[in-house]
SETI-974688 format. One record per residue (C-alpha): residue in three letters; x, y, z; residue number from 1. Coordinates in steps of 0.02 Angstrom, whole numbers, plus 32768, in hexadecimal, padded with zeros to 4 digits. Layout:
// residues N
NODE   aa    px    py    pz    i
NODE  ala     X     Y     Z  NUM
...
***
This chain:
// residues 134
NODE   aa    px    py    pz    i
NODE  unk  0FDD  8E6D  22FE    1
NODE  unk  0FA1  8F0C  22D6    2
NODE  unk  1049  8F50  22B2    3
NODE  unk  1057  8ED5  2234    4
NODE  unk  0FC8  8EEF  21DD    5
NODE  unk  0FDB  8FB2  21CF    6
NODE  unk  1090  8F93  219A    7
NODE  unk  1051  8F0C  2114    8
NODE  unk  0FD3  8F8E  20E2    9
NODE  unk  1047  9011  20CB   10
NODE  unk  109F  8F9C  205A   11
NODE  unk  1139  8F5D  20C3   12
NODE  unk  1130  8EAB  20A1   13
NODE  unk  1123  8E51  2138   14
NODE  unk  1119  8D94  213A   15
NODE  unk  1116  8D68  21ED   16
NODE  unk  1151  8DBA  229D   17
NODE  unk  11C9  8D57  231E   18
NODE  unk  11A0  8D7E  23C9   19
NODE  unk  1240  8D54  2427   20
NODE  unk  1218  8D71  24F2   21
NODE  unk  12AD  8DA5  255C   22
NODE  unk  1286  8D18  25CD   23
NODE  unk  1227  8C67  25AB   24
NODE  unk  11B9  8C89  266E   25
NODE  unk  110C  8CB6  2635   26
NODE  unk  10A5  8D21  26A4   27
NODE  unk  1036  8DB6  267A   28
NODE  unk  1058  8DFB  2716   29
NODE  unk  10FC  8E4A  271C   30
NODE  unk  1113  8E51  27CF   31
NODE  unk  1109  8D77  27D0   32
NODE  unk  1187  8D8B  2733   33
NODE  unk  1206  8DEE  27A0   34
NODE  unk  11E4  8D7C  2858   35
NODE  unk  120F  8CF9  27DE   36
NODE  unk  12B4  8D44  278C   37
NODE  unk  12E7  8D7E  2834   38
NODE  unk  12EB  8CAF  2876   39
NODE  unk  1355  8C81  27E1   40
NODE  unk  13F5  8C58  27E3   41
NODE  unk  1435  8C70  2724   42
NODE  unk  13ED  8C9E  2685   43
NODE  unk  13D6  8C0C  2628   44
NODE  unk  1322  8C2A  262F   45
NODE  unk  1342  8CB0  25B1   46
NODE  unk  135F  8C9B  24E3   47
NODE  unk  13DB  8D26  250F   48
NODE  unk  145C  8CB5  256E   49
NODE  unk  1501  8CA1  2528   50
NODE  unk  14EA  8BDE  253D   51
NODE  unk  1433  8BE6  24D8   52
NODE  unk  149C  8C56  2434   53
NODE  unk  1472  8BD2  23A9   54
NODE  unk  13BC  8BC9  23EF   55
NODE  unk  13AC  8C9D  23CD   56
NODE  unk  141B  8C8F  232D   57
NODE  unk  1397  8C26  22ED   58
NODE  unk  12F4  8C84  2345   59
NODE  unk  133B  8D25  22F0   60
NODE  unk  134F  8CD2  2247   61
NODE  unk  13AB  8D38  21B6   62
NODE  unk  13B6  8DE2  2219   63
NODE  unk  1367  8E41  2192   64
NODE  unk  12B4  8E51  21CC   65
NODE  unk  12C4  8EEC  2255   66
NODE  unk  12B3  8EC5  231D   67
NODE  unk  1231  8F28  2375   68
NODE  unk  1271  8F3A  2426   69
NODE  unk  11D2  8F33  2498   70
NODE  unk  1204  8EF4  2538   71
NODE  unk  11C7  8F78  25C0   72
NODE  unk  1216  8FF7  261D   73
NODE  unk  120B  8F93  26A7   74
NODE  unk  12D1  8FA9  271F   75
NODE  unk  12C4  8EFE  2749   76
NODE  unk  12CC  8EB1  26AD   77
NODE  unk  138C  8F11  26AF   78
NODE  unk  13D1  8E52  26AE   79
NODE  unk  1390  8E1F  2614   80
NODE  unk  137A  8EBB  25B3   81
NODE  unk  1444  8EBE  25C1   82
NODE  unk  143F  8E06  2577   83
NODE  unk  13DB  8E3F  24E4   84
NODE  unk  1420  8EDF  24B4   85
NODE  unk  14B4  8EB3  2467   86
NODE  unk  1475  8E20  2419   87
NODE  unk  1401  8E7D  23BF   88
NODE  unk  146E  8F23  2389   89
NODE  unk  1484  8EEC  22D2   90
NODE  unk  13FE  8F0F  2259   91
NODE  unk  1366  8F8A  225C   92
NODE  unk  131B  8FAF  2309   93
NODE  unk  126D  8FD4  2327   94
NODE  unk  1239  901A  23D2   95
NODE  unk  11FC  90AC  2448   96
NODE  unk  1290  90DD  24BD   97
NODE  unk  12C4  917C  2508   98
NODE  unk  1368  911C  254E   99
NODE  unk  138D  9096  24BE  100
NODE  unk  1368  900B  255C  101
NODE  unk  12D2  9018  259B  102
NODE  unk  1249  9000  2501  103
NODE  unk  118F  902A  2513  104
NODE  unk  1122  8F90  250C  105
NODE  unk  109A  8F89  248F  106
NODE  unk  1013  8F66  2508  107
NODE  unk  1013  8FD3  2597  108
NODE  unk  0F61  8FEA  2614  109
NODE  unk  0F34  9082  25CA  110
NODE  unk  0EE0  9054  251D  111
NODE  unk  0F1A  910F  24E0  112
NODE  unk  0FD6  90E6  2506  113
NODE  unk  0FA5  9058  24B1  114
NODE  unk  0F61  90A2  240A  115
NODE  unk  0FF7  9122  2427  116
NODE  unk  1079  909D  2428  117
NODE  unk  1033  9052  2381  118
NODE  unk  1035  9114  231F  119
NODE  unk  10E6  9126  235B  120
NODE  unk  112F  9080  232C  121
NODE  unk  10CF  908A  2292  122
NODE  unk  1123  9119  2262  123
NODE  unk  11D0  90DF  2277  124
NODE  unk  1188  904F  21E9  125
NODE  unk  113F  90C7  2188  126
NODE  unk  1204  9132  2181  127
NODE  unk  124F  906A  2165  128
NODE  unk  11DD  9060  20D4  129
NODE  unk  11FF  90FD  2092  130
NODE  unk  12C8  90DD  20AB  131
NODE  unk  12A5  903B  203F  132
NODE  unk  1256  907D  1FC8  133
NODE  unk  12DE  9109  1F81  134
***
Protein backbone atom coordinates (compact mmCIF):
# COMPACT_ATOMS: atom_id res chain seq x y z
CA UNK A 1 0.00 0.00 0.00
CA UNK A 2 2.60 2.28 0.59
CA UNK A 3 4.17 1.70 -2.69
CA UNK A 4 1.17 2.82 -4.17
CA UNK A 5 0.73 5.78 -2.55
CA UNK A 6 4.39 7.09 -3.09
CA UNK A 7 4.06 6.04 -6.73
CA UNK A 8 0.55 7.94 -6.96
CA UNK A 9 2.33 10.80 -5.30
CA UNK A 10 5.03 10.94 -7.58
CA UNK A 11 2.42 11.17 -10.21
CA UNK A 12 2.31 7.59 -11.81
CA UNK A 13 -1.28 7.06 -11.95
CA UNK A 14 -2.14 4.14 -10.18
CA UNK A 15 -5.74 2.97 -9.95
CA UNK A 16 -5.56 -0.22 -8.10
CA UNK A 17 -2.80 -3.12 -7.38
CA UNK A 18 -3.57 -7.00 -8.14
CA UNK A 19 -1.98 -9.16 -5.73
CA UNK A 20 -1.74 -12.50 -7.56
CA UNK A 21 -0.14 -15.24 -4.85
CA UNK A 22 1.90 -18.05 -6.38
CA UNK A 23 -0.25 -20.45 -4.54
CA UNK A 24 -4.07 -20.14 -3.19
CA UNK A 25 -2.63 -22.05 0.65
CA UNK A 26 -2.65 -19.19 3.07
CA UNK A 27 -0.30 -19.32 5.94
CA UNK A 28 1.93 -16.61 7.40
CA UNK A 29 4.25 -19.04 8.36
CA UNK A 30 6.27 -20.17 5.56
CA UNK A 31 7.51 -23.28 6.95
CA UNK A 32 3.35 -24.62 7.19
CA UNK A 33 3.22 -23.12 3.44
CA UNK A 34 6.11 -25.46 2.28
CA UNK A 35 4.91 -28.90 4.75
CA UNK A 36 1.85 -28.16 2.81
CA UNK A 37 3.30 -27.91 -0.88
CA UNK A 38 5.51 -30.75 -0.10
CA UNK A 39 2.00 -33.21 0.54
CA UNK A 40 0.59 -32.09 -2.77
CA UNK A 41 0.31 -33.91 -5.51
CA UNK A 42 -0.13 -31.25 -8.54
CA UNK A 43 -0.39 -27.67 -8.90
CA UNK A 44 -3.76 -26.88 -9.38
CA UNK A 45 -3.71 -25.07 -6.21
CA UNK A 46 -1.80 -22.45 -8.05
CA UNK A 47 -3.28 -19.50 -10.61
CA UNK A 48 -0.03 -20.50 -12.36
CA UNK A 49 -1.22 -24.00 -13.61
CA UNK A 50 -1.51 -24.56 -17.15
CA UNK A 51 -5.14 -25.95 -16.50
CA UNK A 52 -6.13 -22.53 -14.35
CA UNK A 53 -4.63 -20.10 -17.83
CA UNK A 54 -8.05 -18.30 -18.46
CA UNK A 55 -8.38 -17.76 -14.60
CA UNK A 56 -4.62 -15.68 -14.72
CA UNK A 57 -5.46 -14.21 -18.24
CA UNK A 58 -8.22 -12.59 -16.56
CA UNK A 59 -6.44 -11.86 -12.88
CA UNK A 60 -3.66 -10.12 -15.01
CA UNK A 61 -6.15 -8.07 -17.01
CA UNK A 62 -4.75 -5.91 -20.07
CA UNK A 63 -0.95 -6.54 -19.33
CA UNK A 64 -0.17 -2.95 -19.33
CA UNK A 65 -0.07 -2.10 -15.66
CA UNK A 66 3.68 -3.48 -14.59
CA UNK A 67 4.05 -6.85 -12.30
CA UNK A 68 6.03 -6.40 -9.19
CA UNK A 69 7.59 -9.77 -8.54
CA UNK A 70 7.64 -10.18 -4.64
CA UNK A 71 7.52 -13.68 -3.89
CA UNK A 72 10.60 -14.46 -1.51
CA UNK A 73 13.78 -15.91 -1.97
CA UNK A 74 12.64 -18.70 -0.39
CA UNK A 75 14.35 -22.41 -2.63
CA UNK A 76 11.32 -24.08 -1.93
CA UNK A 77 9.00 -22.10 -3.62
CA UNK A 78 11.40 -23.34 -6.94
CA UNK A 79 8.00 -25.23 -8.10
CA UNK A 80 5.95 -22.43 -8.50
CA UNK A 81 8.28 -19.61 -9.13
CA UNK A 82 9.04 -21.75 -12.49
CA UNK A 83 5.10 -21.69 -13.09
CA UNK A 84 5.04 -17.97 -12.85
CA UNK A 85 8.00 -16.79 -14.57
CA UNK A 86 7.18 -17.24 -17.89
CA UNK A 87 3.76 -16.32 -17.54
CA UNK A 88 4.65 -13.14 -16.45
CA UNK A 89 7.80 -12.21 -18.92
CA UNK A 90 5.78 -9.79 -21.11
CA UNK A 91 5.33 -6.31 -20.00
CA UNK A 92 7.22 -4.11 -17.38
CA UNK A 93 8.68 -5.98 -14.36
CA UNK A 94 9.02 -4.57 -11.05
CA UNK A 95 11.17 -6.42 -8.46
CA UNK A 96 14.42 -6.81 -6.26
CA UNK A 97 16.48 -9.82 -7.65
CA UNK A 98 20.07 -10.50 -7.87
CA UNK A 99 19.16 -13.84 -9.98
CA UNK A 100 15.91 -12.70 -12.03
CA UNK A 101 14.09 -15.84 -9.77
CA UNK A 102 14.23 -15.35 -6.53
CA UNK A 103 12.47 -11.69 -5.70
CA UNK A 104 12.80 -9.94 -2.30
CA UNK A 105 9.51 -9.78 -0.45
CA UNK A 106 8.25 -6.51 0.65
CA UNK A 107 7.87 -7.42 4.22
CA UNK A 108 10.76 -9.04 5.62
CA UNK A 109 11.37 -9.25 9.93
CA UNK A 110 13.69 -6.61 9.94
CA UNK A 111 11.56 -3.29 9.68
CA UNK A 112 14.93 -1.63 8.02
CA UNK A 113 14.94 -4.30 5.16
CA UNK A 114 11.62 -3.37 5.20
CA UNK A 115 11.84 0.47 4.68
CA UNK A 116 14.90 -0.59 2.33
CA UNK A 117 12.78 -2.70 0.12
CA UNK A 118 10.19 0.20 -0.31
CA UNK A 119 13.29 3.04 -1.37
CA UNK A 120 14.52 0.50 -3.85
CA UNK A 121 11.34 -0.51 -5.52
CA UNK A 122 10.34 3.00 -5.41
CA UNK A 123 13.03 3.91 -7.38
CA UNK A 124 12.58 1.54 -10.16
CA UNK A 125 8.82 3.61 -10.29
CA UNK A 126 10.30 6.67 -10.02
CA UNK A 127 12.89 5.61 -13.53
CA UNK A 128 9.17 4.03 -15.07
CA UNK A 129 7.80 7.44 -14.53
CA UNK A 130 10.51 9.22 -15.82
CA UNK A 131 10.65 6.67 -19.05
CA UNK A 132 6.87 7.73 -19.47
CA UNK A 133 7.18 10.85 -19.33
CA UNK A 134 9.83 11.62 -22.41
Amino acid sequence: MKLALGASLRGWPVRHIRVINLSDLRTPKSTVLFDALDGLVDDRHSIFSPSRANELRQALGSGRAPVLRAWGMAKQLGPLVKLALPTLETGSQLGLTDDGVHYRHPLPQRADLQARWLLDVGSQVDARIATSNR
